[in-house]
C-alpha positions in Angstrom: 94.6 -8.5 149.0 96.9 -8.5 152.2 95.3 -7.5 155.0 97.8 -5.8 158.4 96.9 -5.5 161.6 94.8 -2.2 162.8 93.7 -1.1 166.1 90.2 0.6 166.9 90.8 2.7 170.0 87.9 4.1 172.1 87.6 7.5 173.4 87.5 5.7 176.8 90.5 3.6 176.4 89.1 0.2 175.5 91.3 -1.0 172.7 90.4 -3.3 170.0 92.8 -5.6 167.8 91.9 -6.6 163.9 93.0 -6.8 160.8 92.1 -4.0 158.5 90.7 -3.8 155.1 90.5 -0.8 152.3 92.8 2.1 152.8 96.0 2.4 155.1 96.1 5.2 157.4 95.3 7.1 160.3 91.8 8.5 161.0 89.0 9.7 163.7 85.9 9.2 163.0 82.0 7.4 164.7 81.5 3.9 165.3 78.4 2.6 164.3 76.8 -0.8 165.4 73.7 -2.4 163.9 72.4 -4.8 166.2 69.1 -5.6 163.9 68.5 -8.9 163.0 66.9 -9.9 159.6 65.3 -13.0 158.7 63.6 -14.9 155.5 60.9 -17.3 155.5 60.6 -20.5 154.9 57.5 -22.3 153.2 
């Protein structure tokens, strides 16, 4: 799979440069961060 170059663009401005995955195209849409943090035990 080839992945181009895609560009997340902030209602504020702020631009952000990737490389994009799934399908091509244009959209709008919500951003959604997790910042949780998961973690496993050890014995």
């Amino acid at each position: 799979m080839s992945r181009g170059a895609a560009v997340l663009v902030l209602e504020d401005g702020r631009t952000f440069h990737g490389l994009a995955y799934g399908r091509v195209g244009e959209t709008v849409g919500e951003a959604v961060f997790s910042t949780g943090m998961s973690a496993t035990r050890r014995p």
